[in-house]
Short mmCIF file of the C-alpha atoms (twelve columns), coordinates in Angstrom:
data_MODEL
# 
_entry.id   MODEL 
# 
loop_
_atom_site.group_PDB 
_atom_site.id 
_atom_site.type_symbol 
_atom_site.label_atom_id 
_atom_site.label_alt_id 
_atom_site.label_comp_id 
_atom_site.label_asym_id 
_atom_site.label_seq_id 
_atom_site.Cartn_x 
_atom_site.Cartn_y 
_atom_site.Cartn_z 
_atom_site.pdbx_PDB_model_num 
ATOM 1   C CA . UNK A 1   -23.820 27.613 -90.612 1 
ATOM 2   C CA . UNK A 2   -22.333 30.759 -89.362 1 
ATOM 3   C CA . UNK A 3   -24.550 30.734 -86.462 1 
ATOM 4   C CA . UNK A 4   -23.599 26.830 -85.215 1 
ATOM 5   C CA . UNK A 5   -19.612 28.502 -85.854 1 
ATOM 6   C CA . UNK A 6   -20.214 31.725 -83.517 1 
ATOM 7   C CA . UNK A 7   -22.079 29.080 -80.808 1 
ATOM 8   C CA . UNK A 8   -19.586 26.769 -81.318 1 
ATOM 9   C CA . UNK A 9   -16.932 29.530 -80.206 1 
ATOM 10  C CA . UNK A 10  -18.774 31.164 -77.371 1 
ATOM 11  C CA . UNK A 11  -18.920 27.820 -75.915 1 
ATOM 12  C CA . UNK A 12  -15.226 27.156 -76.585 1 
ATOM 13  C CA . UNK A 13  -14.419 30.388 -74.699 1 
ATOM 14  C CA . UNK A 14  -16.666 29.688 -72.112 1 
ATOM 15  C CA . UNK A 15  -14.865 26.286 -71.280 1 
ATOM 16  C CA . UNK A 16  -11.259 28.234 -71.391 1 
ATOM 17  C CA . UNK A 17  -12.339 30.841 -69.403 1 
ATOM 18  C CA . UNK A 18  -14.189 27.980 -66.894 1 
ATOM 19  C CA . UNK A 19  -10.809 26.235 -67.002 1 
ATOM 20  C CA . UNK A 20  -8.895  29.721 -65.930 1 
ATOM 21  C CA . UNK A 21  -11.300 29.816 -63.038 1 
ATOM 22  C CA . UNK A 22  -11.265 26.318 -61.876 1 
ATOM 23  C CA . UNK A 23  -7.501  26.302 -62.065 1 
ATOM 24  C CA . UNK A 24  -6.154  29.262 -59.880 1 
ATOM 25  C CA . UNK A 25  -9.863  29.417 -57.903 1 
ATOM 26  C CA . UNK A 26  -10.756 33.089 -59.092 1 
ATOM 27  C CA . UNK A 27  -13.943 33.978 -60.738 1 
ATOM 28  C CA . UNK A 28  -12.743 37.848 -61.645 1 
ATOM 29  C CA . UNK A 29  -9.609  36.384 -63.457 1 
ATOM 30  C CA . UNK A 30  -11.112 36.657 -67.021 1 
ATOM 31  C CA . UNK A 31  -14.258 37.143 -68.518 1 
ATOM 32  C CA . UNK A 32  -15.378 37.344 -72.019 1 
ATOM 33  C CA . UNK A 33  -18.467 39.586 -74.172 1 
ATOM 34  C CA . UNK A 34  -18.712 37.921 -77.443 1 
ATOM 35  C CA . UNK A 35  -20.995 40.756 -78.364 1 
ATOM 36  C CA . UNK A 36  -20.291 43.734 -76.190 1 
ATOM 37  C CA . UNK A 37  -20.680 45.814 -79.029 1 
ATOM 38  C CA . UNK A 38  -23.291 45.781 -81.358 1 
ATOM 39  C CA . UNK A 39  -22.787 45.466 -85.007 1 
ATOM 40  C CA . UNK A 40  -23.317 49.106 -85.960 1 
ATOM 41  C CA . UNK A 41  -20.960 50.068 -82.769 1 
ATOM 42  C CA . UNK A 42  -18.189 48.057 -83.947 1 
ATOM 43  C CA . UNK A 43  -18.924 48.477 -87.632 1 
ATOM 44  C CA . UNK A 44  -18.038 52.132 -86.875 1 
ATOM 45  C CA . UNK A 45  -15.243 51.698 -84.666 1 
ATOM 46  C CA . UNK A 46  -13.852 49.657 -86.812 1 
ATOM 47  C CA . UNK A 47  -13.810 52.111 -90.129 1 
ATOM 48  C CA . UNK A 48  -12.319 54.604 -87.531 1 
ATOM 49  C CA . UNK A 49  -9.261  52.088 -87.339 1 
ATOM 50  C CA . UNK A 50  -9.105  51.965 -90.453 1 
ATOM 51  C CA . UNK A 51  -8.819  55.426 -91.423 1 
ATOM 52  C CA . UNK A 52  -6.008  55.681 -88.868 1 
ATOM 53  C CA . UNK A 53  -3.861  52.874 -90.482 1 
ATOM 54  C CA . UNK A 54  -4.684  54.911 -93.972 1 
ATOM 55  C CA . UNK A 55  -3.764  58.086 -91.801 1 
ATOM 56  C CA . UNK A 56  -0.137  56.194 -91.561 1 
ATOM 57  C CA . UNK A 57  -0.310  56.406 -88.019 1 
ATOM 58  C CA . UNK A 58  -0.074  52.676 -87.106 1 
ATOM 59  C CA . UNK A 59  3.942   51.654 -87.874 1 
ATOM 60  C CA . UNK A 60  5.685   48.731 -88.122 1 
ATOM 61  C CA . UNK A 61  7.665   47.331 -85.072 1 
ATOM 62  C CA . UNK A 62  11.594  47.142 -84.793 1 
ATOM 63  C CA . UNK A 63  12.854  43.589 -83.911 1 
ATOM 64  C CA . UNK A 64  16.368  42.010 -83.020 1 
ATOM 65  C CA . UNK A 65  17.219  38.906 -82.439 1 
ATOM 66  C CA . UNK A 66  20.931  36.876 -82.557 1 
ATOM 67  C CA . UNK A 67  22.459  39.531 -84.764 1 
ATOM 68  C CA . UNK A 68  19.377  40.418 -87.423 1 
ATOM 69  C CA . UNK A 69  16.803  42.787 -87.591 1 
ATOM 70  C CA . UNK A 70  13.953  43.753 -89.268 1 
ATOM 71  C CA . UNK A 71  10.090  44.781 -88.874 1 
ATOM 72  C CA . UNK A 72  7.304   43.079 -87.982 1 
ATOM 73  C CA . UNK A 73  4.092   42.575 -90.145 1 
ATOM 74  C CA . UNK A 74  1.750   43.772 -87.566 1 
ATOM 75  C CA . UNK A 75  1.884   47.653 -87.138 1 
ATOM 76  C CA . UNK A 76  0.905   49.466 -83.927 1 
ATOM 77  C CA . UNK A 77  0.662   52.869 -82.566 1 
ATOM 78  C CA . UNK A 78  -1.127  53.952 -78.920 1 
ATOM 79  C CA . UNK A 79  -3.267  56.897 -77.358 1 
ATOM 80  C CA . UNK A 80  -3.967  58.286 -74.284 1 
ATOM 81  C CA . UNK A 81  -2.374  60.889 -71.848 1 
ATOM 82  C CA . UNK A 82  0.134   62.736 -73.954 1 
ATOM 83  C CA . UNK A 83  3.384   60.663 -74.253 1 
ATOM 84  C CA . UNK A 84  2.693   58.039 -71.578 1 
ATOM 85  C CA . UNK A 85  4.824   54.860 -72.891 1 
ATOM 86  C CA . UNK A 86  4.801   51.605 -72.395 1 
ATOM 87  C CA . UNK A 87  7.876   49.013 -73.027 1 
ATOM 88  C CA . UNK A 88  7.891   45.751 -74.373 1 
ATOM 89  C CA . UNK A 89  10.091  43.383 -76.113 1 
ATOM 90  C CA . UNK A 90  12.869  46.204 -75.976 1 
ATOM 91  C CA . UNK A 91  10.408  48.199 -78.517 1 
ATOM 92  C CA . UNK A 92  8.693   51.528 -76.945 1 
ATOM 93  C CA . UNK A 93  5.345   52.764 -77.826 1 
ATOM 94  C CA . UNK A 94  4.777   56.428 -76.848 1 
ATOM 95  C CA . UNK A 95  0.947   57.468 -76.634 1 
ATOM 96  C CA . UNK A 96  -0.624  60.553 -79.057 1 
ATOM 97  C CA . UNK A 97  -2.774  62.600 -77.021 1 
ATOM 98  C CA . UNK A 98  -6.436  61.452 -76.580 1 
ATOM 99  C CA . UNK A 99  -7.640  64.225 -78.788 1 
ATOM 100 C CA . UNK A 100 -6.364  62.612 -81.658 1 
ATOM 101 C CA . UNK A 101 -9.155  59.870 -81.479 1 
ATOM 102 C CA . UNK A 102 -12.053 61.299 -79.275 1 
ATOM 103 C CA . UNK A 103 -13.586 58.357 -80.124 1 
ATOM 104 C CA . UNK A 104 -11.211 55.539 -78.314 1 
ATOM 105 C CA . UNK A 105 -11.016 58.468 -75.725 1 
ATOM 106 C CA . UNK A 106 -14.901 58.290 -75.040 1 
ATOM 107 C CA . UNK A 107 -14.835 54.101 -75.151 1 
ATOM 108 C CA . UNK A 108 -11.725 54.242 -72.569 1 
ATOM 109 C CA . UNK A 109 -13.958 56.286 -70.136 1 
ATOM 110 C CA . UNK A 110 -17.020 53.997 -70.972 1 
ATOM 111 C CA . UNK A 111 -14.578 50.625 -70.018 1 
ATOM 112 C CA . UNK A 112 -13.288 52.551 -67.157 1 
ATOM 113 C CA . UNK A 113 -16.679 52.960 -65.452 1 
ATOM 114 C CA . UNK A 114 -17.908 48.959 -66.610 1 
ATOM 115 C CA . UNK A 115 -14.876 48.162 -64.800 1 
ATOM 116 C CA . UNK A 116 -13.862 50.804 -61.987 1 
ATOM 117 C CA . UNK A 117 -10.806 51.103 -63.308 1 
ATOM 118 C CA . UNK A 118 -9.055  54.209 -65.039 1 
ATOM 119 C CA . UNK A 119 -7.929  53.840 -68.430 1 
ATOM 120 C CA . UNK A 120 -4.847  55.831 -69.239 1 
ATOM 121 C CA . UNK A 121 -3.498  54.241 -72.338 1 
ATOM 122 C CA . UNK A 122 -4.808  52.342 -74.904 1 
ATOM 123 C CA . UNK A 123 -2.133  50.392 -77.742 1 
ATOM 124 C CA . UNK A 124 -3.870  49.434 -81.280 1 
ATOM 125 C CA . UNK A 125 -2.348  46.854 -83.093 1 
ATOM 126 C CA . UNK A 126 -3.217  45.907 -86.771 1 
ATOM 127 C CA . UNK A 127 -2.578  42.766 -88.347 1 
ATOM 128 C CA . UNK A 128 -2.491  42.453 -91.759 1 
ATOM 129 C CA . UNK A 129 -3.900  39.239 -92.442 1 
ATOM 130 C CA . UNK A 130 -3.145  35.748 -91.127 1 
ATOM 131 C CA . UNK A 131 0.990   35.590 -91.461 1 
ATOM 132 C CA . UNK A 132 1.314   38.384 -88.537 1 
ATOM 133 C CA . UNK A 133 0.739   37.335 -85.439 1 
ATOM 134 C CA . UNK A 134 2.452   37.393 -81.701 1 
ATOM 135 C CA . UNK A 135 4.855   35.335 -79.966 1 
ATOM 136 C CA . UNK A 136 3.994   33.751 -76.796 1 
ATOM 137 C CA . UNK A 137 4.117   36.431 -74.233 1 
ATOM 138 C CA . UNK A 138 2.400   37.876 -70.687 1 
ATOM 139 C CA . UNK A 139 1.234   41.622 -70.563 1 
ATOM 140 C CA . UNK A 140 2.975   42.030 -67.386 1 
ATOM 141 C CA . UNK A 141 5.874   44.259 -67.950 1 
ATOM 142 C CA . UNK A 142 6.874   47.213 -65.630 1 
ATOM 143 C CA . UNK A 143 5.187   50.172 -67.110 1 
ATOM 144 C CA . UNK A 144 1.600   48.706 -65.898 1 
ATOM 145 C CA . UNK A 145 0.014   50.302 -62.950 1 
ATOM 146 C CA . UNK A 146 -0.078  47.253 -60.019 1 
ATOM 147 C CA . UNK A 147 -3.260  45.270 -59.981 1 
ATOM 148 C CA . UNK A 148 -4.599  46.827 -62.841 1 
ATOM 149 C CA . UNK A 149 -6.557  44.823 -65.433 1 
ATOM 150 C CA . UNK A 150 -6.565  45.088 -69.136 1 
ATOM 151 C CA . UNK A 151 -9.664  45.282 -71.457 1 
ATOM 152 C CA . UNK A 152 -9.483  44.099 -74.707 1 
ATOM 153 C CA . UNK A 153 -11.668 44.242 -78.133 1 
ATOM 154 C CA . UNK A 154 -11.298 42.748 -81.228 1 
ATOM 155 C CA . UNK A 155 -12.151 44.312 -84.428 1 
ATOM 156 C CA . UNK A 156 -12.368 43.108 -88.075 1 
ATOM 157 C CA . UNK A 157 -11.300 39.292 -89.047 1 
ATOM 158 C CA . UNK A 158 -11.284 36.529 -86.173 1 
ATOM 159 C CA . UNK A 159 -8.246  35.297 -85.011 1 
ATOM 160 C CA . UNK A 160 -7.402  32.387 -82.498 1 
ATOM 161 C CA . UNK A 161 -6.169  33.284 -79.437 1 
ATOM 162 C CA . UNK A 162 -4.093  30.948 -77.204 1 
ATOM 163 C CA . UNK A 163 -3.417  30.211 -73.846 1 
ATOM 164 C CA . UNK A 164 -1.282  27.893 -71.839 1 
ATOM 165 C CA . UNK A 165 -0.265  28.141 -68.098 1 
ATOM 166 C CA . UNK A 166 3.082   29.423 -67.280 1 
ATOM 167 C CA . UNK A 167 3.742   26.556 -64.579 1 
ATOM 168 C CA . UNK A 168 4.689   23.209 -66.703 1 
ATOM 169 C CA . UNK A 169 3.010   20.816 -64.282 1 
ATOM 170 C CA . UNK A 170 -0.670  22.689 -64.573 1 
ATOM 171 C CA . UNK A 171 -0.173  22.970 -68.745 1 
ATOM 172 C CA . UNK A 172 -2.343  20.578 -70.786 1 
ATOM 173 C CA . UNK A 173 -0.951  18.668 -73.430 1 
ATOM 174 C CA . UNK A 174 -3.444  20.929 -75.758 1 
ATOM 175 C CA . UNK A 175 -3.403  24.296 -75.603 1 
ATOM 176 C CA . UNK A 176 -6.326  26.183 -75.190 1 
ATOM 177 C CA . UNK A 177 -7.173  27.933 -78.283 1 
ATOM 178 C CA . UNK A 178 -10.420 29.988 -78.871 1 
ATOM 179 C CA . UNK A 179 -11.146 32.505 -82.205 1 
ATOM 180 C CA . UNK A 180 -12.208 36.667 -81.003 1 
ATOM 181 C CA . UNK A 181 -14.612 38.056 -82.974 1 
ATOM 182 C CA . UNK A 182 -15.402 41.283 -84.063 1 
ATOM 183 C CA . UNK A 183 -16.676 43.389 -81.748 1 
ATOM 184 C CA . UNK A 184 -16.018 41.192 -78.563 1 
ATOM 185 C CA . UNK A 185 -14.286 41.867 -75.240 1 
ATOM 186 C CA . UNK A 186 -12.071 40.172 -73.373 1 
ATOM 187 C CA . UNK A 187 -11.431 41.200 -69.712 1 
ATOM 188 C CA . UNK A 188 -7.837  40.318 -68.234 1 
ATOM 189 C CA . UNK A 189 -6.712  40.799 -64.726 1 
ATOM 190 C CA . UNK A 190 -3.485  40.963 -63.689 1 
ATOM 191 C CA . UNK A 191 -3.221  37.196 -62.180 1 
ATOM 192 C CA . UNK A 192 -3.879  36.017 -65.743 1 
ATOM 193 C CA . UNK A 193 -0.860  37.532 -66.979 1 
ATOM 194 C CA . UNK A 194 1.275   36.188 -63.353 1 
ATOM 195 C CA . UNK A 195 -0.075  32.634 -64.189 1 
ATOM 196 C CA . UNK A 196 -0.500  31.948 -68.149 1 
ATOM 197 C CA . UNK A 197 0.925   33.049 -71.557 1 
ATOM 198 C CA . UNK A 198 -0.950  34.010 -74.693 1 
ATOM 199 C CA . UNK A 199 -0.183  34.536 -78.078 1 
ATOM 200 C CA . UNK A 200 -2.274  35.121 -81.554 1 
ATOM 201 C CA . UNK A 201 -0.655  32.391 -84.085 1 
ATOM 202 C CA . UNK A 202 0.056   32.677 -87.940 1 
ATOM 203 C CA . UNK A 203 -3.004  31.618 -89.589 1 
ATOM 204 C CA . UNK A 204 -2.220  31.416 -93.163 1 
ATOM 205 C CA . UNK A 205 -5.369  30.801 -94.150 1 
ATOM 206 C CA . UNK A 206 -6.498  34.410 -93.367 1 
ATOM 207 C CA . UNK A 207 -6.676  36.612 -95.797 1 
ATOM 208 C CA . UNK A 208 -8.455  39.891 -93.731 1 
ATOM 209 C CA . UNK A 209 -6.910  41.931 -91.335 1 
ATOM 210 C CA . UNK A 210 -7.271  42.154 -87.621 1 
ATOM 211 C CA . UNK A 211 -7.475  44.881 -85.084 1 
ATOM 212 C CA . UNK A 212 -7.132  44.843 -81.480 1 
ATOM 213 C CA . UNK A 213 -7.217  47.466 -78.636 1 
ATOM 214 C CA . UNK A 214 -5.890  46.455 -75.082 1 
ATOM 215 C CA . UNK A 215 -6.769  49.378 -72.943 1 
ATOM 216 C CA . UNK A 216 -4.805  49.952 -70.147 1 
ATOM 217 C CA . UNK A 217 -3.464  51.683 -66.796 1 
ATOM 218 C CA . UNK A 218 -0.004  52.602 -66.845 1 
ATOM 219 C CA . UNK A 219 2.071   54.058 -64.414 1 
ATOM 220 C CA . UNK A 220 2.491   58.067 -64.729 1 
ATOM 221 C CA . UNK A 221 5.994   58.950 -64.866 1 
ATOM 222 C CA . UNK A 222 7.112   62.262 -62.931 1 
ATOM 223 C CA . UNK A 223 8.220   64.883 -65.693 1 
ATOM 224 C CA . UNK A 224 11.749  66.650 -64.926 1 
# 
């Protein structure tokens, strides 16, 4: 039964990622691994996330919003080179040095050579179980090196991830919603972000929680 759901799923995120494709008529705008690591790889990975969020070094993010305030459920924290930030959503994330997880530091040089790219950054974020998730939204903010691409894995429980296109008159009536699973990647470049929105929805029903690692290039601000 849990084999039929995992085809099931590849297939779904084949067809989105077909649709992408077909759509803005660019074959290197997404791809997906459903198993780039394999179970003892992410297994591991995964308990060394853990042991960071037990380490208190994922925290919870500041919000505003028409007068209130408050924290999200999701917690996040980044590394890479030495505080590098990146800005979103008017919150800040400032990156701990790479030494302080040699092991993302050794899978962001690993990406960086599957994808001739150079990972600088990398932001974790943890969600608790199913009642966390993230608002519609493009990862194409300022801070991100031009033309760059983002990698990202999941860890730990599924969750869906959606997308719809940006422009009204290309958005189906449905939008396109496929679950990541642990230990899968999804490659992004930067044209997905220009053209479509994601988001990872409250599932209530989840009980688990979910971690995800979007490893990026940001830009590398001059020091006065």
């Amino acid at each position: 039964m849990a084999h039929t759901y995992e085809k099931r799923q590849r297939q779904k995120v084949k067809q989105l990622i077909d649709e992408v494709h077909e759509t803005n008529g660019d074959h290197s705008i997404a791809k997906y691994f459903p198993h780039y690591m394999d179970p003892e790889t992410a297994d591991n990975l995964h308990a060394e996330l853990i042991k960071h969020h037990k380490d208190g070094l994922l925290k919870p993010e500041a919000w505003s919003f028409m007068g209130k305030s408050g924290h999200t459920k999701r917690t996040s924290t980044a590394f890479g080179v030495k505080d590098l930030t990146y800005t979103y959503s008017g919150r800040t994330i400032t990156a701990m040095d790479w030494e302080n997880s040699p092991v993302l530091k050794q899978l962001a040089k690993e990406l960086g050579e599957k994808f001739s790219e150079i990972f600088n950054y990398v932001m974790v974020l943890r969600y608790p179980n199913g009642e966390a998730g993230i608002r519609w939204h493009s990862d194409d903010e300022g801070d991100m090196a031009e033309g760059s691409i983002i990698a990202s894995i999941s860890l730990g429980e599924a969750r869906d991830f959606q997308l719809r296109a940006k422009d009204k008159k290309k958005r189906r009536k449905k939008i396109m919603t496929v679950a990541l699973a642990h230990g899968s990647l999804l490659y992004m470049n930067q044209k997905l972000q220009t053209y479509y929105d994601h988001c990872v929805p409250i599932r209530k029903r989840i009980k688990k929680p979910r971690y995800n690692l979007t490893f990026r290039k940001m830009k590398m601000k001059n020091k006065k």
